[in-house]
C-alpha positions in Angstrom: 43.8 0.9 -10.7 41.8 3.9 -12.3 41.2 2.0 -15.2 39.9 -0.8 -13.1 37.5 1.4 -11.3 36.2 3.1 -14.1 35.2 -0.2 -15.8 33.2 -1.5 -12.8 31.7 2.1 -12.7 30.7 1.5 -16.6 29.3 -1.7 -15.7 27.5 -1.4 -12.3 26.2 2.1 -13.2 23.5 0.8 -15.8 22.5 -2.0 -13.5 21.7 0.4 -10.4 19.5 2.8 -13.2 17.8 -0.2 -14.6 16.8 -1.2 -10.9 15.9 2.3 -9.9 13.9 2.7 -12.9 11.9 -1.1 -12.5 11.0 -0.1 -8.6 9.6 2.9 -10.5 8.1 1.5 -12.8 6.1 -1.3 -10.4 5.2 1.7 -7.9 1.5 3.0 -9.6 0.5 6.5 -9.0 -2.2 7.2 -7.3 -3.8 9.1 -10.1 -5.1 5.8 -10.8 -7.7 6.3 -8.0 -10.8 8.3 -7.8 -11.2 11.0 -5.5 -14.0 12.2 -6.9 -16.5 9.3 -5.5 -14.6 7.7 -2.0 -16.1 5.1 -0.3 -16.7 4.0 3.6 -16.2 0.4 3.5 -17.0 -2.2 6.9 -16.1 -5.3 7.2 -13.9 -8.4 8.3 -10.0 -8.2 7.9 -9.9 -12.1 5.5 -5.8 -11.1 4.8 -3.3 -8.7 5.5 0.0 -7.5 4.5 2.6 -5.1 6.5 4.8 -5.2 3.2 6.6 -2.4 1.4 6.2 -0.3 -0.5 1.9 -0.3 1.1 0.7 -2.2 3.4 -2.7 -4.3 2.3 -5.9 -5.8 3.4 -8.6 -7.6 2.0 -11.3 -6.5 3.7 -14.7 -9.1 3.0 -17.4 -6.6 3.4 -21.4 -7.7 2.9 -21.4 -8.3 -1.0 -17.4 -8.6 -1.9 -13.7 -8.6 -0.7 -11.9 -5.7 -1.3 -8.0 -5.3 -2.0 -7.4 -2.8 -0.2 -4.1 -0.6 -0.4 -2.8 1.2 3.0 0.0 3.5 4.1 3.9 1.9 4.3 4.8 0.2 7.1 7.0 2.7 8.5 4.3 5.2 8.6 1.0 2.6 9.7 3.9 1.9 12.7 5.0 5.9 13.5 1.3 7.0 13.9 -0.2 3.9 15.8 -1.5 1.2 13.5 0.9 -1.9 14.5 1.4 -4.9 12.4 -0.9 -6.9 15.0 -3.8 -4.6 14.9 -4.7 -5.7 11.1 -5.0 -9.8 12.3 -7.5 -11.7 10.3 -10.7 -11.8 11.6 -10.7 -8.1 13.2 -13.0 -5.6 12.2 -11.7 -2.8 10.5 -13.5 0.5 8.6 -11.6 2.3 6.1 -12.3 5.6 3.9 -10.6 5.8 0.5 -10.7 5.8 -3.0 -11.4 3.5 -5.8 -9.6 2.2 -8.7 -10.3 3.6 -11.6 -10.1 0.6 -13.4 -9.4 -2.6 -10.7 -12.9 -3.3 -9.5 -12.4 -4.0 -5.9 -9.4 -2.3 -4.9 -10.1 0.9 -2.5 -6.6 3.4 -2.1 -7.4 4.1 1.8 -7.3 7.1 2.9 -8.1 6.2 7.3 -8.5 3.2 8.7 -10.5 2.5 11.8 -9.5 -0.8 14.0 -10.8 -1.1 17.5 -12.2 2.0 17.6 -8.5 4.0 16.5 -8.9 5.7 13.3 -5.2 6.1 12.0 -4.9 8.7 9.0 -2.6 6.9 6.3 -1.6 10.1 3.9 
């Protein structure tokens, strides 16, 4: 029976690094974004996300749409910012930075939705 268990161990061990090591991988850092020039953005909620591992919105200001990337669920939820509160067509204003290199993508930083601002880091 040792034997047995030591060969699933052999072969299930590399699976669970190689899946650790993908979510890794996929998760950017958020060195990517510029805190050196943030950004107040306004505008109309077009799209949103309450998805791990960040929440999203696309937020269609005056001259573009922005992607941009919130807090995880969990966290949006704990400090008031509920799944329903980022519906399409709300009004939302958000503070954060941009990417460094994805024009149109804003890390956020607060987000302000019927007059709660909810801080996201």
């Amino acid at each position: 029976m040792q034997a047995a268990t030591r060969v699933i161990t052999l072969l299930v061990a590399p699976l669970l690094a190689a899946s650790v090591a993908a979510t890794a991988f996929a998760h950017h850092g958020w060195s990517e974004y510029d805190a050196d020039k943030p950004l107040t953005l306004t505008g109309t909620i077009a799209a949103s996300g309450y998805t791990q591992p960040h929440g999203h919105v696309e937020l269609k200001t005056a001259d573009r749409t922005w992607n941009v990337v919130l807090a995880p669920p969990s966290r949006m939820e704990s400090r008031g910012l509920p799944k329903d509160a980022l519906a399409a067509g709300g009004q939302a204003t958000v503070y954060g930075y941009p990417h460094r290199t994805k024009a149109g993508e804003l890390r956020a930083e607060r987000i302000t939705v019927k007059d709660q601002t909810t801080e996201l880091r």
